[in-house]
MIDOSE-1310 file (N, C-alpha, C; in nm, 2 decimals, decimal comma, always signed):
residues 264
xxxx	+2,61/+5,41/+3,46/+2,50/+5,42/+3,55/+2,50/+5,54/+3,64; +2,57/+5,63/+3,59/+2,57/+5,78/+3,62/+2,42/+5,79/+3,69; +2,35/+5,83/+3,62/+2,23/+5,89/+3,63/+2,17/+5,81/+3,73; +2,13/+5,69/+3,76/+2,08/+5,60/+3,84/+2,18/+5,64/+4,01
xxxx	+2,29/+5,63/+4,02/+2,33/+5,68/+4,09/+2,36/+5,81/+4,15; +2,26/+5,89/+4,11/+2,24/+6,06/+4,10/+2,14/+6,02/+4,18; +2,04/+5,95/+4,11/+1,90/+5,96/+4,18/+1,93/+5,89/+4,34; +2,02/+5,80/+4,34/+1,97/+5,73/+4,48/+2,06/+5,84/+4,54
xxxx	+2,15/+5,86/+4,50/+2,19/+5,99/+4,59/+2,14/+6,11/+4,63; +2,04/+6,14/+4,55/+1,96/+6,27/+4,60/+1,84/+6,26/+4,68; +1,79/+6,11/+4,68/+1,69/+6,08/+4,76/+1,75/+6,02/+4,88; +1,89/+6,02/+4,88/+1,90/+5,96/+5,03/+1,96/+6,09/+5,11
xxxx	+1,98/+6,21/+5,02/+2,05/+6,33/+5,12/+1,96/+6,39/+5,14; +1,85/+6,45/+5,04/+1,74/+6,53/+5,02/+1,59/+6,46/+5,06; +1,58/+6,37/+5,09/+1,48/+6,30/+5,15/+1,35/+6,37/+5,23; +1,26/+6,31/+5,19/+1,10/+6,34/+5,30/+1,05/+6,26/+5,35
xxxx	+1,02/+6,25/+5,48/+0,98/+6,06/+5,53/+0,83/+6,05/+5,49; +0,83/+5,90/+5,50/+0,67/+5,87/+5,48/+0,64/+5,74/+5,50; +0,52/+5,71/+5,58/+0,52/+5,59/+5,58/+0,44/+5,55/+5,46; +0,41/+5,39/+5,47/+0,41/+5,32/+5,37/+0,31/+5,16/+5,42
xxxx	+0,29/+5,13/+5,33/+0,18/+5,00/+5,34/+0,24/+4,89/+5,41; +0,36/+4,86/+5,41/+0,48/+4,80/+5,45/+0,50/+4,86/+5,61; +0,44/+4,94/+5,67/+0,49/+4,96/+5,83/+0,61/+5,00/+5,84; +0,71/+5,05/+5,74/+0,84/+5,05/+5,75/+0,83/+5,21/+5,65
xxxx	+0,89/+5,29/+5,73/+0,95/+5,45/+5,66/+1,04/+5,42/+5,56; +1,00/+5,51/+5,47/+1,09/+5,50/+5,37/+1,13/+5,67/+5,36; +1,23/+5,71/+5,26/+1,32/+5,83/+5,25/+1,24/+5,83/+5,11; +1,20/+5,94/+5,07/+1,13/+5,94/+4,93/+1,12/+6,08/+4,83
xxxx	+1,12/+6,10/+4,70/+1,10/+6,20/+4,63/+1,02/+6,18/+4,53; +0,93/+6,24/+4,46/+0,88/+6,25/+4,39/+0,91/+6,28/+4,21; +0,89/+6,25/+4,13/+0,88/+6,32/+4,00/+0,97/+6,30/+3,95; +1,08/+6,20/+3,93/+1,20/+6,15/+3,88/+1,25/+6,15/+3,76
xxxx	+1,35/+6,15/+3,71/+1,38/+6,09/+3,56/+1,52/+6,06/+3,49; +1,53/+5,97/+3,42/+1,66/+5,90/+3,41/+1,67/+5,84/+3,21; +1,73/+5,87/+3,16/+1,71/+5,88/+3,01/+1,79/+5,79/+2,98; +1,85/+5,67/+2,95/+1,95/+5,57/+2,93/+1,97/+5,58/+2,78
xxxx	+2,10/+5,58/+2,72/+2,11/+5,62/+2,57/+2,16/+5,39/+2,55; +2,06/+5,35/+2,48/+2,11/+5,19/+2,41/+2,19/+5,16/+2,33; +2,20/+5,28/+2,25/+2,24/+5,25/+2,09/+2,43/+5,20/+2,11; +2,48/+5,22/+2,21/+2,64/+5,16/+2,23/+2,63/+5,06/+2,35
xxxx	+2,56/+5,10/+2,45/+2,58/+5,01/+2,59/+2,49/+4,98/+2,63; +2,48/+4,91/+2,72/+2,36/+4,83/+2,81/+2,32/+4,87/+2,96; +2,24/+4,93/+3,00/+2,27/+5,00/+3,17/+2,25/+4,91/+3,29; +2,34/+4,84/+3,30/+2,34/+4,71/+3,42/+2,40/+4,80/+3,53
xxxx	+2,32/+4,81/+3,60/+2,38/+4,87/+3,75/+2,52/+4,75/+3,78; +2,60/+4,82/+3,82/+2,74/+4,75/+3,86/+2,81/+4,75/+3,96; +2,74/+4,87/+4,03/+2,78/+4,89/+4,18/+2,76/+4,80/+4,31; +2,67/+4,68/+4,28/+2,62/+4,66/+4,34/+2,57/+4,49/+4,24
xxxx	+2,53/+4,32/+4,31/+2,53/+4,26/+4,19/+2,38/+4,25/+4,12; +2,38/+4,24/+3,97/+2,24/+4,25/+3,96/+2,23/+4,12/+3,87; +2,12/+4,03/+3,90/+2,13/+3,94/+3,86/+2,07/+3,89/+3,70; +2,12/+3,97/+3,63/+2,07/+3,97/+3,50/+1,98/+3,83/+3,42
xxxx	+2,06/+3,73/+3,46/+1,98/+3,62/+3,41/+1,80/+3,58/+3,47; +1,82/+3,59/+3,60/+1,66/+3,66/+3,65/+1,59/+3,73/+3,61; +1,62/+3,87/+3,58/+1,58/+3,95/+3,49/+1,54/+3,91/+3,39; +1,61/+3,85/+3,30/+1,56/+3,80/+3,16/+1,46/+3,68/+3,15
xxxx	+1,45/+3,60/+3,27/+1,34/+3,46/+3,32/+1,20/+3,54/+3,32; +1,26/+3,66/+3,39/+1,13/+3,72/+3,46/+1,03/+3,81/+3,33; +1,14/+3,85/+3,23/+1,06/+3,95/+3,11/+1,01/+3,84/+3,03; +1,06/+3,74/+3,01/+1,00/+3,59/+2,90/+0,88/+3,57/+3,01
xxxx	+0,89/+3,56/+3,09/+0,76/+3,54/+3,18/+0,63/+3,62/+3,11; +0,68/+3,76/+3,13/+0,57/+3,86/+3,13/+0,52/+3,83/+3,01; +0,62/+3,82/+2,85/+0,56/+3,84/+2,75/+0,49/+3,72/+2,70; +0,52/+3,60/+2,80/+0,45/+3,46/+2,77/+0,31/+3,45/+2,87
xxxx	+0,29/+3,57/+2,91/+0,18/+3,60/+2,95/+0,15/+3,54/+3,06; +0,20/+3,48/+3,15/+0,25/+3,40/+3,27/+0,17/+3,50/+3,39; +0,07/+3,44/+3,45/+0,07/+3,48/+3,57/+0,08/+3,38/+3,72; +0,11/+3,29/+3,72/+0,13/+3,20/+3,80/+0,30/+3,20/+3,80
xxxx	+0,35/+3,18/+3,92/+0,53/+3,20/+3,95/+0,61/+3,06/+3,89; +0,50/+2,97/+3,94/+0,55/+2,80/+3,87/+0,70/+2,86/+3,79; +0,64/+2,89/+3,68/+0,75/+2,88/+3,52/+0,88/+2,94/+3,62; +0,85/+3,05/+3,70/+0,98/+3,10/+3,72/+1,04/+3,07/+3,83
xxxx	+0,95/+2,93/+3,95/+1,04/+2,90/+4,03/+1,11/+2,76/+3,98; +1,08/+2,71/+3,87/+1,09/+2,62/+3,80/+1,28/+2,66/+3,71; +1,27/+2,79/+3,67/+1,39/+2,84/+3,62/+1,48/+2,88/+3,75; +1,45/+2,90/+3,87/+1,54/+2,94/+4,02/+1,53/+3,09/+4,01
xxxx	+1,36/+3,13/+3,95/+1,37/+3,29/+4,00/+1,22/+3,32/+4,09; +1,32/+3,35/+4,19/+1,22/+3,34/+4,34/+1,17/+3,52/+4,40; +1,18/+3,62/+4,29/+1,14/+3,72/+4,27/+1,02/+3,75/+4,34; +0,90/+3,68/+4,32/+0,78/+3,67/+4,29/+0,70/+3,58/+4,41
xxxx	+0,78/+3,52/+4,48/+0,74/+3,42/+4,62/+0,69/+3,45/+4,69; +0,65/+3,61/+4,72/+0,62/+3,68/+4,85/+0,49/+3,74/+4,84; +0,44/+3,74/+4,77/+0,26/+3,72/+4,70/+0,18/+3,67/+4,76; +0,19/+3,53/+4,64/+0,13/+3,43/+4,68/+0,14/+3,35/+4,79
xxxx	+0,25/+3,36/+4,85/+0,30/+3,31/+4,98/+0,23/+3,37/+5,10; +0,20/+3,47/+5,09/+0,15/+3,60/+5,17/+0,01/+3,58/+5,20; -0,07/+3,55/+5,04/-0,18/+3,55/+5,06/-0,21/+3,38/+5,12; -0,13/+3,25/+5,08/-0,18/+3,17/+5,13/-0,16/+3,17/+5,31
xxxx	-0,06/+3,25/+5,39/-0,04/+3,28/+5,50/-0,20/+3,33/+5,55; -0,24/+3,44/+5,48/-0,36/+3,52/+5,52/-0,48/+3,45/+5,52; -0,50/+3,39/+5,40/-0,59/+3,25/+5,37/-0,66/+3,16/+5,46; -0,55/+3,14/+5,54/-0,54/+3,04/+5,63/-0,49/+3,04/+5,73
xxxx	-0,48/+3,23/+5,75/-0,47/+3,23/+5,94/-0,33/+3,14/+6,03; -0,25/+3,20/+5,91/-0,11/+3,15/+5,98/-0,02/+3,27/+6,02; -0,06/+3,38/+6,06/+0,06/+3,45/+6,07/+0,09/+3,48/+6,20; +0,04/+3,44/+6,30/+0,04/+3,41/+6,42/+0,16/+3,29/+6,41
xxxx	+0,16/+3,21/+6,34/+0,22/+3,07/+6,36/+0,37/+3,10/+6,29; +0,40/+3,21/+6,19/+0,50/+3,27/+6,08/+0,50/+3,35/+6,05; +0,55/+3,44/+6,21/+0,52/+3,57/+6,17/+0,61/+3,69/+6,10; +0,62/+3,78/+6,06/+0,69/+3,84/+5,97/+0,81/+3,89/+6,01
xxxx	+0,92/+3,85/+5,92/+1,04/+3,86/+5,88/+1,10/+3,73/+6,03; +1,00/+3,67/+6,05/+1,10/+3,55/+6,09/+1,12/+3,45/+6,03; +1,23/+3,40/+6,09/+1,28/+3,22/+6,01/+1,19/+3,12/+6,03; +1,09/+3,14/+6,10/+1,01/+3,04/+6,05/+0,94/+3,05/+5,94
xxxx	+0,92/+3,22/+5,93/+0,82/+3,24/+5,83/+0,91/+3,20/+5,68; +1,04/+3,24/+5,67/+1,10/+3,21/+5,57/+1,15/+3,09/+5,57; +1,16/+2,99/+5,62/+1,17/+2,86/+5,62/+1,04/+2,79/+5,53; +0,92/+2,86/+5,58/+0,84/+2,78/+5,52/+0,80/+2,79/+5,41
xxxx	+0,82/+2,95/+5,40/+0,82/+2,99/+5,22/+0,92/+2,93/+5,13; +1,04/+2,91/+5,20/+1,10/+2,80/+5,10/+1,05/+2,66/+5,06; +1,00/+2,61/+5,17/+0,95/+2,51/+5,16/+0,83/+2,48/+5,09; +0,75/+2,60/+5,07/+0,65/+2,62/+4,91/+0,69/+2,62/+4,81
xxxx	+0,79/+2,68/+4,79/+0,86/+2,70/+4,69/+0,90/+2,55/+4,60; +1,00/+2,49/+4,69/+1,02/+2,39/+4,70/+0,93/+2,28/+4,61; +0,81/+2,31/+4,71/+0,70/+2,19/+4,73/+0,63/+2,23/+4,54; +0,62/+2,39/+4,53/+0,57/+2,38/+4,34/+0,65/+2,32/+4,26
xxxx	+0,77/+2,31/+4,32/+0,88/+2,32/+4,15/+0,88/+2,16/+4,20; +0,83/+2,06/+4,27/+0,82/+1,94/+4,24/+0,67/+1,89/+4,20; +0,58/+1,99/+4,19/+0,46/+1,93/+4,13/+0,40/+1,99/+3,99; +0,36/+1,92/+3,90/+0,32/+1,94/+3,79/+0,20/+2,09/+3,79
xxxx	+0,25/+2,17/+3,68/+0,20/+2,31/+3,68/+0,07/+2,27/+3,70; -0,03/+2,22/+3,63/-0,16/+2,21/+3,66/-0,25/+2,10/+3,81; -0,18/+2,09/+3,91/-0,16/+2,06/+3,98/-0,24/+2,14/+4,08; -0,34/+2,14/+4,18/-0,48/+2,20/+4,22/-0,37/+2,29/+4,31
xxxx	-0,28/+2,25/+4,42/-0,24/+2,37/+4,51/-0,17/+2,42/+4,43; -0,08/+2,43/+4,34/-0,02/+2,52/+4,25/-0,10/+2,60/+4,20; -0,20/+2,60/+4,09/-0,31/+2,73/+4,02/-0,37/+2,76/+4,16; -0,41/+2,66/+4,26/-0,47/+2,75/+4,37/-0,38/+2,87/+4,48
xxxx	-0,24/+2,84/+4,48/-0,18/+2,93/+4,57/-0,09/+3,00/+4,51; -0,04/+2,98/+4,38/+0,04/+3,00/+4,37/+0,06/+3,09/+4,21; -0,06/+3,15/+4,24/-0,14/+3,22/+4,13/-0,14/+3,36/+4,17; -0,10/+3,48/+4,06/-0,08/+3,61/+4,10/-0,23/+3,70/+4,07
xxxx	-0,32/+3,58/+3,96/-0,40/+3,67/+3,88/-0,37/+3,78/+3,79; -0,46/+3,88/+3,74/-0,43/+3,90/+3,61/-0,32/+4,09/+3,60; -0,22/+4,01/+3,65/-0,12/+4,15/+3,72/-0,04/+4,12/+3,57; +0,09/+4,18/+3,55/+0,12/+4,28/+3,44/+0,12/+4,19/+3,28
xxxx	+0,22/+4,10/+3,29/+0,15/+3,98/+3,17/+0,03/+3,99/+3,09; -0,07/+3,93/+3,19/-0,20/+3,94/+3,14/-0,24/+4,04/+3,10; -0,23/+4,14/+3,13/-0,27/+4,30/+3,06/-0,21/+4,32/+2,98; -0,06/+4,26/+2,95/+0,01/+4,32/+2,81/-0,06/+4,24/+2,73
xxxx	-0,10/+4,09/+2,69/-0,14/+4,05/+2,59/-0,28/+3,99/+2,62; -0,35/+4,04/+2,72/-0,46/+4,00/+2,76/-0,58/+4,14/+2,81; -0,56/+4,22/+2,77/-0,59/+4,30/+2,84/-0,77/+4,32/+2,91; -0,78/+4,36/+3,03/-0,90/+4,36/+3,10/-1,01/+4,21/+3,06
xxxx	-0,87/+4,14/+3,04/-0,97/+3,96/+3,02/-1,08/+3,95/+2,87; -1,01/+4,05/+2,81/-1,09/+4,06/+2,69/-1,05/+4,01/+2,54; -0,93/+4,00/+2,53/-0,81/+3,94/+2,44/-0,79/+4,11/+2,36; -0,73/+4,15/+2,41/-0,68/+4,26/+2,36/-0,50/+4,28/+2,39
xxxx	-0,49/+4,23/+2,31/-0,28/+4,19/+2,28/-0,24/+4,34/+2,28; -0,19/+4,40/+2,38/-0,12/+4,53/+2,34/+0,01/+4,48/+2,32; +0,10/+4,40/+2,33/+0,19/+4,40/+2,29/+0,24/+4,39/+2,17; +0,11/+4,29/+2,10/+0,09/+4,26/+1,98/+0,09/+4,40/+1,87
xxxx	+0,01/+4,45/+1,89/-0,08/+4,58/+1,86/+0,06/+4,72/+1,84; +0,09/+4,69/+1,98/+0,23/+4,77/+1,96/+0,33/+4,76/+1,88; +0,34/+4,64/+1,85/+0,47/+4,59/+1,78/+0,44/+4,60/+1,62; +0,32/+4,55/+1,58/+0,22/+4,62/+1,45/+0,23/+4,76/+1,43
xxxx	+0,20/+4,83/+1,54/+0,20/+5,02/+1,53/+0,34/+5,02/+1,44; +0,47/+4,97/+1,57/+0,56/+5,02/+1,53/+0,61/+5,01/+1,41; +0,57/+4,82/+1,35/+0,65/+4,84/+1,20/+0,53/+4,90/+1,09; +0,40/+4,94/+1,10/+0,34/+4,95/+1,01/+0,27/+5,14/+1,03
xxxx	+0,29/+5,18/+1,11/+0,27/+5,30/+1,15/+0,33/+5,40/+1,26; +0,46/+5,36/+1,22/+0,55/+5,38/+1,29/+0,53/+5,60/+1,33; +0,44/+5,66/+1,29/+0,46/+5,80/+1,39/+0,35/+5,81/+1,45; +0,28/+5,71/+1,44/+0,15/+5,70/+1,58/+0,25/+5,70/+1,71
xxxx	+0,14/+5,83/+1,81/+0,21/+5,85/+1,92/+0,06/+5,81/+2,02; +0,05/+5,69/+1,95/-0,06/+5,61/+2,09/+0,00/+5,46/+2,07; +0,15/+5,42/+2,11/+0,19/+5,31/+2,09/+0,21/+5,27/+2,21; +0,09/+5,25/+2,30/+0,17/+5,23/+2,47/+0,06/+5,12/+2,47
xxxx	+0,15/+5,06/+2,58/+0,09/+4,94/+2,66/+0,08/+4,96/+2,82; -0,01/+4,91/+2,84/-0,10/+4,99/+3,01/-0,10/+4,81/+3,09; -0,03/+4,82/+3,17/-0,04/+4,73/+3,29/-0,12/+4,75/+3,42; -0,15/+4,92/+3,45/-0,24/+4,95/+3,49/-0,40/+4,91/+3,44
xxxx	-0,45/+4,85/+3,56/-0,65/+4,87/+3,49/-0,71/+4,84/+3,59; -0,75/+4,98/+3,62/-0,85/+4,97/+3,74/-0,93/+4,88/+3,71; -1,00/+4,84/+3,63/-1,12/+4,75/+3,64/-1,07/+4,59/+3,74; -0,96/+4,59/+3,73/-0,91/+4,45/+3,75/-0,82/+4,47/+3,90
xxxx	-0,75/+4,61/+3,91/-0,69/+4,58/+4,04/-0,71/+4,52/+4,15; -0,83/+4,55/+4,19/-0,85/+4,43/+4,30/-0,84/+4,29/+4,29; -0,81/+4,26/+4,17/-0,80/+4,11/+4,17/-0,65/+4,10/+4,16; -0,60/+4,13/+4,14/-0,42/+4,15/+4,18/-0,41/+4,12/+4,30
xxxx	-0,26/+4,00/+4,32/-0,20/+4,04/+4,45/-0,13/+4,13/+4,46; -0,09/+4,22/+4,35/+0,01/+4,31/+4,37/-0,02/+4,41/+4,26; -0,05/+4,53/+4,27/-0,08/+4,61/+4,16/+0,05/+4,67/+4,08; +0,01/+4,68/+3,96/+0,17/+4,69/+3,91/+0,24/+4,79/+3,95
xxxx	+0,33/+4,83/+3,95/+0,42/+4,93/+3,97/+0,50/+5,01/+3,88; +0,54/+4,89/+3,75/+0,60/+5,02/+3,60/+0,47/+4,99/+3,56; +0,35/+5,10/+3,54/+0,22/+5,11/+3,54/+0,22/+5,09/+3,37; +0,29/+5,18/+3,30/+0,25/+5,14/+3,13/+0,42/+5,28/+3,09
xxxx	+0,42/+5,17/+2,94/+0,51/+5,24/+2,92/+0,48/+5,29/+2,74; +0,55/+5,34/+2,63/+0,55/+5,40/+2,53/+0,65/+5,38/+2,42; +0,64/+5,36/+2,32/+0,73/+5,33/+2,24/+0,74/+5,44/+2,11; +0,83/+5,52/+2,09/+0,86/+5,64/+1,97/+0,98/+5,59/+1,88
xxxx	+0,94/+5,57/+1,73/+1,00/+5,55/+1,66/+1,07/+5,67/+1,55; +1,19/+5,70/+1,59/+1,27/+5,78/+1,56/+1,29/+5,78/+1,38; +1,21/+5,79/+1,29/+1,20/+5,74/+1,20/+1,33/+5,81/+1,09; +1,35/+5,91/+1,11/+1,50/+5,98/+1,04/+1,63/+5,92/+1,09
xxxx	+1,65/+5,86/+1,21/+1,73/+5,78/+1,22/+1,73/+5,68/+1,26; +1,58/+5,55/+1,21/+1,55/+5,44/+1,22/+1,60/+5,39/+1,35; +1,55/+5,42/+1,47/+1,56/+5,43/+1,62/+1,41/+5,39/+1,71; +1,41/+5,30/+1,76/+1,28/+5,32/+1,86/+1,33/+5,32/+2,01
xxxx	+1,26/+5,43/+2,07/+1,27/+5,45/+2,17/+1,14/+5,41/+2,28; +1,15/+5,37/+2,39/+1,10/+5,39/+2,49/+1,07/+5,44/+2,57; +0,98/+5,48/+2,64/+0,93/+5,53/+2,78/+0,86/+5,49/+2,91; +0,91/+5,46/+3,00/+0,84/+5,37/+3,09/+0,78/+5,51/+3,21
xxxx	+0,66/+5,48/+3,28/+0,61/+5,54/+3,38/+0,58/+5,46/+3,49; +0,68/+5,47/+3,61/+0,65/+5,38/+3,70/+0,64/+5,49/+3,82; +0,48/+5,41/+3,88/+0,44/+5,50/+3,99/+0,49/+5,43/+4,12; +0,54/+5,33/+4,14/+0,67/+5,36/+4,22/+0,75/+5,26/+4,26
xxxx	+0,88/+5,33/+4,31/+1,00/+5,26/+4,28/+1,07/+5,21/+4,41; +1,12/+5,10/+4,42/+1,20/+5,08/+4,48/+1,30/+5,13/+4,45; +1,37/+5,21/+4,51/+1,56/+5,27/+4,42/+1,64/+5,18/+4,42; +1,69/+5,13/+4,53/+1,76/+4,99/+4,60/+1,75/+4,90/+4,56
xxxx	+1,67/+4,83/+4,57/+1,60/+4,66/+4,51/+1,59/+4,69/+4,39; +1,49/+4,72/+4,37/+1,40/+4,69/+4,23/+1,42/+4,72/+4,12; +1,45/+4,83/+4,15/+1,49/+4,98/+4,02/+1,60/+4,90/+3,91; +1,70/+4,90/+3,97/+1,85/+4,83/+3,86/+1,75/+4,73/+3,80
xxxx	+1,66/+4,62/+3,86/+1,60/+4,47/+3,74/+1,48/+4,57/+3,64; +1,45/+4,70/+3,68/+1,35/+4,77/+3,56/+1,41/+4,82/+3,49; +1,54/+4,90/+3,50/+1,57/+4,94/+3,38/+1,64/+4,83/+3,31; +1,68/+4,70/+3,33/+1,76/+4,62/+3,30/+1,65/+4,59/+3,22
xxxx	+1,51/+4,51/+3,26/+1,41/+4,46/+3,19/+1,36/+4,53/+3,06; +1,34/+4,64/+3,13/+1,31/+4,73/+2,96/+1,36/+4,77/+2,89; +1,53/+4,77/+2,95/+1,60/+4,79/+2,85/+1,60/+4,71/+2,74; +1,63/+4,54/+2,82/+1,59/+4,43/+2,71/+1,51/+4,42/+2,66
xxxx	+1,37/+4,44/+2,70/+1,25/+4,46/+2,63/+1,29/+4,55/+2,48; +1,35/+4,63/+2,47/+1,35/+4,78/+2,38/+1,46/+4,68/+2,27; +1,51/+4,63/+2,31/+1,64/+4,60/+2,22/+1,57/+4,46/+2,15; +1,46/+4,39/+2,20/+1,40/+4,28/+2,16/+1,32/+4,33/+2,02
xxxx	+1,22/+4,45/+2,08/+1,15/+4,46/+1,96/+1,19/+4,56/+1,86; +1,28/+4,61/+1,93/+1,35/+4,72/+1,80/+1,41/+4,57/+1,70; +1,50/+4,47/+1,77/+1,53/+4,34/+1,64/+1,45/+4,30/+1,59; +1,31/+4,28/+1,59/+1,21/+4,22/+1,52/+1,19/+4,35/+1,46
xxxx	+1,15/+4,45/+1,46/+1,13/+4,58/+1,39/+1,20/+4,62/+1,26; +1,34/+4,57/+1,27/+1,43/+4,64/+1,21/+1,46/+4,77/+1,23; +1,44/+4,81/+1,34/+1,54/+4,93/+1,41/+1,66/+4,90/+1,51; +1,75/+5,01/+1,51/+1,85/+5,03/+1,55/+1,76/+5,09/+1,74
xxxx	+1,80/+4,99/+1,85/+1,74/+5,07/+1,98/+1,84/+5,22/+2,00; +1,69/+5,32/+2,05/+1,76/+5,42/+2,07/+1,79/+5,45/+2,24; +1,70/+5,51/+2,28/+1,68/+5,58/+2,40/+1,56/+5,50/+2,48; +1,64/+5,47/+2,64/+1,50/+5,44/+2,73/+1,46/+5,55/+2,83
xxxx	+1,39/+5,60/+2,81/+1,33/+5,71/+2,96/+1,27/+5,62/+3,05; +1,34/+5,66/+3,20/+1,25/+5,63/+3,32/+1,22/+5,72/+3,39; +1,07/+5,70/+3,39/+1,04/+5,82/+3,47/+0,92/+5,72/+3,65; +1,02/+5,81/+3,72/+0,94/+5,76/+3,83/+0,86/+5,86/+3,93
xxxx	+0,81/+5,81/+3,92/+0,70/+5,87/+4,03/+0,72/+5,92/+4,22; +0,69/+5,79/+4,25/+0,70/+5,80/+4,39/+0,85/+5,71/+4,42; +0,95/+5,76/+4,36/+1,08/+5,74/+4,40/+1,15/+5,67/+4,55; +1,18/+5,56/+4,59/+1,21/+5,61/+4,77/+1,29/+5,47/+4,80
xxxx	+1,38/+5,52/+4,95/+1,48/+5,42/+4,97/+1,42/+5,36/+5,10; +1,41/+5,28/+5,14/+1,32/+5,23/+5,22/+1,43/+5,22/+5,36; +1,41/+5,25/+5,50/+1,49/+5,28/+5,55/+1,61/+5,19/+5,59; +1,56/+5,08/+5,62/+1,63/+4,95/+5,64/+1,75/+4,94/+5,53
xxxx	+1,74/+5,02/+5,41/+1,83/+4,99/+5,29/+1,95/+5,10/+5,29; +1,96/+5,23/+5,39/+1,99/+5,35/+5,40/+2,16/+5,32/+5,45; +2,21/+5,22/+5,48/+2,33/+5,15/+5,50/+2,37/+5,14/+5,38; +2,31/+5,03/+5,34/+2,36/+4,99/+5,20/+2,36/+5,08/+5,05
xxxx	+2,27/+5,12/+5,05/+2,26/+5,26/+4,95/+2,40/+5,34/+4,99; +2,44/+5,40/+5,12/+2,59/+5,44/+5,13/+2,68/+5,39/+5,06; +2,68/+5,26/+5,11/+2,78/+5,15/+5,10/+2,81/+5,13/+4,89; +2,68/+5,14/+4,87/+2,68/+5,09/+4,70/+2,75/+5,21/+4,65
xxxx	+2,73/+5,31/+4,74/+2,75/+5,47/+4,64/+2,89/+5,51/+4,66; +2,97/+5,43/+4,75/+3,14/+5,43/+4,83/+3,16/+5,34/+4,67; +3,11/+5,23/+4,55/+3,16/+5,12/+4,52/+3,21/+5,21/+4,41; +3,29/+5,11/+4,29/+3,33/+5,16/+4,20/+3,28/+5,13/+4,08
């Protein structure tokens, strides 16, 4: 995890402030990129713990087309809670009563949590609060609410026309963002099949990154993603490229980013 640890180090020495939608500065750089070779290892950040089984709840999510969090607070991955929790707060004019980053506020968000994973998925306050709408899932195999399967489509390219270089899937779609509680962030990625040495590779574009949080569960996700449909493919995985965008350590994290980069 060489490379991943290059980047958080150059954005925490070399840094430009900025604020952010969040009220909170972040240290940031622009135009990133990080090339992970699959074909021997797996790139699990290790400096720091990453919780890979989450990860993996959270990509069966995506490809089961899942946009409601149920399935995954249902499995104990609470990733995804601060959404819909957010919006029911806003909804209903409670943040006066739970206000941010206090324990009441997080007291009660557990106690939603809670309160889904004991009621049946189709269950009125669950699809009512606890629904993301048609954020990255639904655009992979749903795309702009039209039934357009890119993942489907992709995975066809790859074993039946494998040097088409329009094999991407777009999580991005303006038409739809505003209906998002959260617009995606690995916006769309690419798949190249290395056909002389029976290899597919991917490429992800994410316009932006948590470094600290988030980053280690995306390359973890796509990595697994890459290695899933290269086995159905009959390819050997080759190469993941990440390329990020608006790169940044959020300041609050500027301790710990030290701390991870002292680990072994």
């Amino acid at each position: 995890m060489k490379q991943y640890l290059e980047l958080l180090k150059d954005i925490r020495d070399n840094w430009v402030w900025k604020d952010d939608r969040t009220w909170t500065w972040v240290r940031w750089l622009f135009g990133m990129q990080a090339k992970y070779n699959l074909e021997d290892w797996f790139p699990l950040v290790t400096t720091k713990k990453t919780f890979l089984r989450i990860i993996i709840v959270e990509l069966i999510w995506l490809i089961r087309w899942e946009t409601n969090i149920k399935y995954l607070v249902d499995r104990n991955c609470h990733i995804w809670d601060e959404w819909p929790f957010q919006n029911y707060i806003d909804s209903n004019d409670l943040n006066e009563k739970f206000p941010t980053y206090s324990d009441e506020r997080y007291e009660e968000k557990t106690r939603f949590a809670d309160k889904i994973k004991e009621l049946p998925a189709d269950d009125e306050f669950v699809l009512k609060w606890w629904e993301l709408w048609p954020v990255y899932g639904h655009q992979w195999r749903n795309f702009n609410s039209e039934w357009v399967d890119q993942l489907r489509n992709a995975i066809e390219q790859i074993q039946n026309n494998p040097t088409n270089r329009r094999i991407i899937v777009s999580a991005w779609n303006p038409a739809q963002i505003d209906k998002m509680l959260l617009p995606p962030c690995h916006a769309f990625f690419q798949f190249n099949v290395d056909t002389t040495n029976k290899k597919l590779n991917v490429q992800l574009y994410q316009r932006s990154a948590d470094m600290f949080l988030w980053v280690p569960f995306n390359i973890a996700s796509y990595s697994t993603l890459l290695l899933l449909i290269a086995k159905i493919s009959g390819l050997n995985p080759g190469t993941f490229t990440h390329t990020l965008w608006d790169a940044h350590i959020y300041n609050k994290h500027v301790e710990q980013v030290s701390l991870q980069l002292e680990n072994e």
